[in-house]
C-alpha positions as CSV (number, residue, x, y, z in Angstrom):
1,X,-54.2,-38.1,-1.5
2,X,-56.8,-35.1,-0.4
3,X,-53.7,-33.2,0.2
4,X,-52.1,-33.0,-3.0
5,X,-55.6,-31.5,-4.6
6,X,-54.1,-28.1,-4.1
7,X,-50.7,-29.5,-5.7
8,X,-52.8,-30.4,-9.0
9,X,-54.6,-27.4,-9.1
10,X,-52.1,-25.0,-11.1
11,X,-49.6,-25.9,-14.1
12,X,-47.6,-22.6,-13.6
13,X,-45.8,-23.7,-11.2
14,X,-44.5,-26.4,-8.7
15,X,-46.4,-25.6,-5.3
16,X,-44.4,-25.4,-1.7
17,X,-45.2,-27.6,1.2
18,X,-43.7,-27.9,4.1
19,X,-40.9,-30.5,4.9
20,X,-42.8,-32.4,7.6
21,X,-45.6,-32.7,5.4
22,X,-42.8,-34.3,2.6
23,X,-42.0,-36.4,4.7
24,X,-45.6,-38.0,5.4
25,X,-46.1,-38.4,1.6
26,X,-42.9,-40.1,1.9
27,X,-43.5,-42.9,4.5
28,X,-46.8,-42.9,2.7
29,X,-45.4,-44.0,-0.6
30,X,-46.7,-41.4,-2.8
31,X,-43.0,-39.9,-3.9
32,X,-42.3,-41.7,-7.2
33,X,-39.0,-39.3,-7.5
34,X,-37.1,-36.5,-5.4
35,X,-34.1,-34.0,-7.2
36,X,-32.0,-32.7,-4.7
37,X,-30.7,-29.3,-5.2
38,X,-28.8,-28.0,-2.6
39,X,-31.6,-27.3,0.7
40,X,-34.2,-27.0,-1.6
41,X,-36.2,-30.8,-2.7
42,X,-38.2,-30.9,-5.5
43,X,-40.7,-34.1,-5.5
44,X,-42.6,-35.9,-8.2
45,X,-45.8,-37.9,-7.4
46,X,-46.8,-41.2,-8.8
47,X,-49.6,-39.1,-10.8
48,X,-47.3,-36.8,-12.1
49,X,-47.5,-33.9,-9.7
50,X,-44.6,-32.0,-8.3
51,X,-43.9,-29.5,-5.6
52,X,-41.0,-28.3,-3.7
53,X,-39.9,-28.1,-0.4
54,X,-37.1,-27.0,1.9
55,X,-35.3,-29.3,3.8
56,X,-33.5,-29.0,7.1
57,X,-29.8,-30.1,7.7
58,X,-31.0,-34.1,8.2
59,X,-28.4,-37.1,7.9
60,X,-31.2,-39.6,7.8
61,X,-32.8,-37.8,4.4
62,X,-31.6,-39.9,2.0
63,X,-31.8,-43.1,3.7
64,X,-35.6,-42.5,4.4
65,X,-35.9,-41.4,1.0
66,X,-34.5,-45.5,-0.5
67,X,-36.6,-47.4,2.4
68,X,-39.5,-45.8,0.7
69,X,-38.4,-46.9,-3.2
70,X,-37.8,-43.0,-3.8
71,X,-35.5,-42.0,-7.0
72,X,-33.0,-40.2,-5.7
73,X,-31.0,-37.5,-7.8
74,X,-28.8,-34.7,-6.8
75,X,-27.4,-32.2,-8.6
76,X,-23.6,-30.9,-8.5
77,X,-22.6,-27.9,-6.4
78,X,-21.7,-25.0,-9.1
79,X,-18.0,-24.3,-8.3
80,X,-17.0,-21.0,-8.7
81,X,-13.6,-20.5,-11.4
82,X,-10.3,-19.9,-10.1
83,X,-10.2,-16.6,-11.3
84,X,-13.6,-15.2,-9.3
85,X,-12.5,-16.6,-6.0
86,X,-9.2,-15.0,-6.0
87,X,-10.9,-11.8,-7.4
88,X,-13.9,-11.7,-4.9
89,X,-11.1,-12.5,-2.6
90,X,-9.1,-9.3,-2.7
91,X,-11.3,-7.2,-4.3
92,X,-12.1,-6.0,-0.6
93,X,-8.2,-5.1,-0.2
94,X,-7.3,-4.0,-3.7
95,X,-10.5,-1.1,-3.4
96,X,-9.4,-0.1,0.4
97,X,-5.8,0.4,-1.1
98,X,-6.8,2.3,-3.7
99,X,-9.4,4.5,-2.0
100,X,-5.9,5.1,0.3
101,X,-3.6,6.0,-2.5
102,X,-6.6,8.4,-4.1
103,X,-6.6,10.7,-1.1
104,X,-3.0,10.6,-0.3
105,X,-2.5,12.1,-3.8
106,X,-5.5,14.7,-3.4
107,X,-4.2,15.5,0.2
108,X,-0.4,15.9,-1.6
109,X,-1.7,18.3,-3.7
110,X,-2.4,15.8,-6.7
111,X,-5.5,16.5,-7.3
112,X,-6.4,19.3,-10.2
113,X,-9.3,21.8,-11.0
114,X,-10.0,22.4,-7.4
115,X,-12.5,19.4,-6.7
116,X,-13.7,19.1,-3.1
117,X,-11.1,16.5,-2.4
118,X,-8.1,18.4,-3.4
119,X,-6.9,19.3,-0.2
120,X,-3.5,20.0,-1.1
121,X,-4.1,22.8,-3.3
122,X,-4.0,26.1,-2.1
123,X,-6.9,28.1,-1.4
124,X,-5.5,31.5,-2.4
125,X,-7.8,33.7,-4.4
126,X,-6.5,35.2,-7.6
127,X,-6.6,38.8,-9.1
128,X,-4.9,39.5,-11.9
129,X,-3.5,42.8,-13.1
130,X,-6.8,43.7,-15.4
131,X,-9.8,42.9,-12.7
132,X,-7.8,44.5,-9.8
133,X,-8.6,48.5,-10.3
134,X,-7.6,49.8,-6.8
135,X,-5.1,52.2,-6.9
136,X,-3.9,54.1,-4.0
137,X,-6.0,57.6,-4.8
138,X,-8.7,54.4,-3.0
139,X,-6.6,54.9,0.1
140,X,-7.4,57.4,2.8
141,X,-6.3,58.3,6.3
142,X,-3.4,55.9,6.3
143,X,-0.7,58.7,4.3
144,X,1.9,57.2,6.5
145,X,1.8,53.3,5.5
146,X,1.5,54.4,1.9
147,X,4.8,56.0,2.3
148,X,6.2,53.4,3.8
149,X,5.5,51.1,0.9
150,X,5.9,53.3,-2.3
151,X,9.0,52.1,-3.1
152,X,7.8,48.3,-3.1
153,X,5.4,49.8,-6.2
154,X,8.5,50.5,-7.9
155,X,10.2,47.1,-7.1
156,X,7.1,46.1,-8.7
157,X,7.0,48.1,-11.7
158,X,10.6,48.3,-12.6
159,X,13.0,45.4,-10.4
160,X,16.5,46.6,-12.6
161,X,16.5,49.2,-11.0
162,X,17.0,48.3,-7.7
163,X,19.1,45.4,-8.5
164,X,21.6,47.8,-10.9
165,X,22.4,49.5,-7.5
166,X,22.5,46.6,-5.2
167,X,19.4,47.6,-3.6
168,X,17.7,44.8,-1.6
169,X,13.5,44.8,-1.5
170,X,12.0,43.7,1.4
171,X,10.7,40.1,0.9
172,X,7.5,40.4,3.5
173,X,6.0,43.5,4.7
174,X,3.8,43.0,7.7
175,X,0.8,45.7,8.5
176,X,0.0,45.8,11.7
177,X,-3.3,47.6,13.0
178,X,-6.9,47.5,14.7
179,X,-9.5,45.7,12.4
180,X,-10.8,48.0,10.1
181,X,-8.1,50.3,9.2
182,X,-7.3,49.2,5.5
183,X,-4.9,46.9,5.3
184,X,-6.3,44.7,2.7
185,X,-7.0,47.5,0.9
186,X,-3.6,49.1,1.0
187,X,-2.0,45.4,-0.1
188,X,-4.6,45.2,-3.3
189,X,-3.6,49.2,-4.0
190,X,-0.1,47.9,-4.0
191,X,-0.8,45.7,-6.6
192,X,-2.9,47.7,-8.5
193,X,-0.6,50.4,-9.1
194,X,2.3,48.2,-10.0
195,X,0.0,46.4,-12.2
196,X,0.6,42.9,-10.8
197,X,-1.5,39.8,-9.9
198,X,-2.7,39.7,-6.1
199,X,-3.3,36.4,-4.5
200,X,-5.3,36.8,-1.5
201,X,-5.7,33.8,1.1
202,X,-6.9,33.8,5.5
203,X,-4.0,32.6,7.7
204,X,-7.0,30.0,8.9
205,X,-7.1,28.5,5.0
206,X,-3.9,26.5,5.3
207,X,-4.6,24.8,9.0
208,X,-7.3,21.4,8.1
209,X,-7.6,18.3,10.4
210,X,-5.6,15.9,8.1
211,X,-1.8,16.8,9.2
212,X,0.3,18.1,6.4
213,X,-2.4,19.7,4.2
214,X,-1.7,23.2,5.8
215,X,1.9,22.6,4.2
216,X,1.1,20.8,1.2
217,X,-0.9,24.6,0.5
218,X,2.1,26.8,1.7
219,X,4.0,24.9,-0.9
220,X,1.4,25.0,-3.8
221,X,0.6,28.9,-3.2
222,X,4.6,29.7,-3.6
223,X,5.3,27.6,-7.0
224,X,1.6,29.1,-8.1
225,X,3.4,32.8,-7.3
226,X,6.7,32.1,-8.7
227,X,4.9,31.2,-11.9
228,X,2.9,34.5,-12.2
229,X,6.0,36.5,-10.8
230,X,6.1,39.7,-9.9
231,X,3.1,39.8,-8.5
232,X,1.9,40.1,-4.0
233,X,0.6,37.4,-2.2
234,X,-0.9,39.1,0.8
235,X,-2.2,36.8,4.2
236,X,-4.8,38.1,6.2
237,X,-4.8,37.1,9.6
238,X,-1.5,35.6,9.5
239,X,-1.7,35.5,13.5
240,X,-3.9,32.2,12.5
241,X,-1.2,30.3,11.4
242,X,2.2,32.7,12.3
243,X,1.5,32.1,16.2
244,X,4.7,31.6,18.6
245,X,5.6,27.4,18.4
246,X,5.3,25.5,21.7
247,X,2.0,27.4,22.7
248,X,-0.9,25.0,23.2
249,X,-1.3,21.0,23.1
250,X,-3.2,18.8,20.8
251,X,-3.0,17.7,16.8
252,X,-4.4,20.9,15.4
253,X,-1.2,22.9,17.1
254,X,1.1,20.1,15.4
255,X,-0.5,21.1,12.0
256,X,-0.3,24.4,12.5
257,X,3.4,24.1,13.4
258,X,4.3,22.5,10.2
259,X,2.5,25.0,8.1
260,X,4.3,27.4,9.8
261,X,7.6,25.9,9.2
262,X,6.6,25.4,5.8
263,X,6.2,29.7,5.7
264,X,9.5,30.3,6.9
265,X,10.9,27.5,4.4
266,X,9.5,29.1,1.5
267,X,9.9,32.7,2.9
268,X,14.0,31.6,3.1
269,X,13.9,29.6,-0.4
270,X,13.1,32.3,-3.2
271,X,15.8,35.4,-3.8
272,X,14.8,39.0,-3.4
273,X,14.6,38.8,-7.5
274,X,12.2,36.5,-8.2
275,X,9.7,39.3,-7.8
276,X,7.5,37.8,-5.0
277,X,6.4,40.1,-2.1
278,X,4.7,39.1,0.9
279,X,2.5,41.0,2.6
280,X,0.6,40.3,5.4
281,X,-1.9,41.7,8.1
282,X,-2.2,41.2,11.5
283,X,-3.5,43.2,14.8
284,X,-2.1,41.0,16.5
285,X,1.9,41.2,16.3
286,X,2.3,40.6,19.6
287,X,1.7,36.7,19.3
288,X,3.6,35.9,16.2
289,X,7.2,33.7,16.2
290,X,9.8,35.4,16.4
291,X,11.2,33.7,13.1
292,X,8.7,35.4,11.0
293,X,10.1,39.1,11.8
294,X,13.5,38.1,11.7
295,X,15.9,40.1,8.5
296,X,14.6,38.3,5.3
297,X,11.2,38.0,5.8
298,X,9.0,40.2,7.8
299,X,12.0,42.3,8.2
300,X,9.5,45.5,7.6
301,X,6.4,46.3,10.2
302,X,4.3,49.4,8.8
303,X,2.0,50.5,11.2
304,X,-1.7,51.2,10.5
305,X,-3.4,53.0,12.9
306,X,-7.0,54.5,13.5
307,X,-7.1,57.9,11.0
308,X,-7.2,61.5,12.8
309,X,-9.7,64.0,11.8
310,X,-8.0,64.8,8.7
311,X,-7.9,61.0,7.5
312,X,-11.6,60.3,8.5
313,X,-12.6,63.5,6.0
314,X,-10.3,62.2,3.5
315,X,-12.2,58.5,3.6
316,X,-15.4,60.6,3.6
317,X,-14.3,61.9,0.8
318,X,-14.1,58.8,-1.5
319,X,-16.9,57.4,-0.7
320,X,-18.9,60.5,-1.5
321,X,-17.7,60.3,-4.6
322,X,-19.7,57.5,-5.6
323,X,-23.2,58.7,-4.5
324,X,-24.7,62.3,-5.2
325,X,-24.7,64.3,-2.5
326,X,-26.1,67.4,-1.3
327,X,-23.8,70.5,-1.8
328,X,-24.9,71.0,2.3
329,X,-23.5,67.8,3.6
330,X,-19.5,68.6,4.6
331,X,-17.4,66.0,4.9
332,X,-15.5,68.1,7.4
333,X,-18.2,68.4,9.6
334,X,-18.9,64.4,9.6
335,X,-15.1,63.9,10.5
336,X,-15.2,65.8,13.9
337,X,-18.2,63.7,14.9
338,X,-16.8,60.1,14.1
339,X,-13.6,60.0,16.5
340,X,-12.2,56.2,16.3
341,X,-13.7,55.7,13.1
């Protein structure tokens, strides 16, 4: 009985011996009672004292237990209710399926406010009529392209007139010229003097590694437009996107394919009224399909090139106007030393 001294020494709670050591005070015949719960065995001396123990998977247990005039009780396994199997069951499945049909909406363009998982929506920047102040007296040493794109300032400004006369806009104008040159800047003067939104977006925003995002944002950027119509949506880099199809293996060409058809596909769907131009920049016209400069949608190429000594002194000149300067600094004089600026 010396070993169940440190069973009697606490009230709290029942103390924890090991089960070969149960199983001596067994064959000794000092277990009045034993409650079986599942592993765990929970004994009651003939003085009252009780510990517990954990037993191992033995089929001779109980039998031991009544050759040594043990009371034996056992308690019922708690069964779990219909209703929490079959939940804990497919809870597993129902969560994959809907974690599924979350992004395929996001991805479709369901998602709204722009959240980090709404990769269908379009990434185009927005500048409406009242932010955008650049005009073309901000344009210098390109007097040729704005020319060449007056009259799409008054398609802008006033489309009945055109249309009274049976006058056809183009739908895409395509600036082509080295990096640098101002072609972004002539597409927001555009806009700015026919008082129009601008939506800005990088040829590289449509193309993502899930396939059909690039097209799900071609499609979202063109019913955005329509809605705000007339107003410019001008892609930079459109060589990102616009390459020639059937160049180069892999996924990533796939998804750039599709965005491209996508392009053309909204380029063809929207008439010459709905007040939509798109403009785009490139220096790289060389590689684009031929499907975007066919009639009806790049059907215009203005040419950007590096400004001649009378362009650089005319860029000179508006940015001077925005510091004080020196009445000896000439702007002249800096143009004839800056050739290819």
């Amino acid at each position: 009985m010396t070993a169940f001294n440190q069973f009697g020494g606490s009230s709290k709670a029942d103390s924890q011996v090991v089960y070969s050591q149960f199983m001596q005070e067994v064959k000794a015949g000092n277990i009045a009672k034993v409650q079986i719960d599942g592993r765990v065995l929970r004994a009651t001396t003939h003085q009252g004292k009780n510990f517990n123990t954990y037993a191992p998977t033995d089929p001779w247990l109980v039998s031991d237990l009544l050759k040594n005039n043990v009371v034996v009780e056992a308690k019922p396994e708690e069964q779990e209710s219909l209703l929490m199997s079959i939940f804990v069951s497919w809870f597993p499945m129902i969560l994959l399926i809907g974690v599924w049909i979350f992004f395929m909406r996001q991805m479709q363009g369901g998602g709204k406010g722009g959240g980090p998982f709404s990769f269908g929506k379009s990434k185009a920047r927005q500048l409406d009529e009242s932010s955008n102040q650049t005009t073309f007296a901000d344009v210098a040493g390109c007097d040729e392209a704005k020319e060449e794109v007056t009259e799409l300032v008054e398609f802008l400004r006033d489309p009945s007139k055109f249309q009274k006369l049976g006058g056809r806009i183009p739908r895409g104008v395509l600036l082509v010229g080295p990096p640098g040159t101002g072609k972004t800047l002539i597409a927001r003067a555009i806009a700015g003097e026919a008082k129009v939104p601008f939506f800005s977006i990088s040829g590289s925003d449509f193309v993502e590694m899930f396939v059909g995002v690039g097209a799900a944002r071609v499609r979202d950027m063109f019913e955005t437009a329509k809605k705000n119509s007339p107003c410019i949506i001008f892609i930079d880099e459109i060589d990102a996107v616009g390459r020639s199809r059937g160049a180069g293996t892999g996924g990533g060409n796939d998804e750039r394919e599709q965005t491209l058809n996508q392009l053309l596909v909204e380029m063809d769907g929207f008439e010459a009224s709905s007040g939509v131009i798109i403009i785009a920049a490139t220096n790289r016209a060389d590689v684009l399909d031929k499907a975007l400069l066919r009639p009806g949608r790049f059907d215009r190429q203005v040419m950007v090139g590096l400004p001649d000594i009378k362009g650089r002194e005319q860029i000179l000149l508006v940015h001077m106007r925005k510091v004080p300067i020196d009445p000896d600094v000439k702007a002249d004089i800096i143009a004839r030393g800056t050739p290819g600026f």
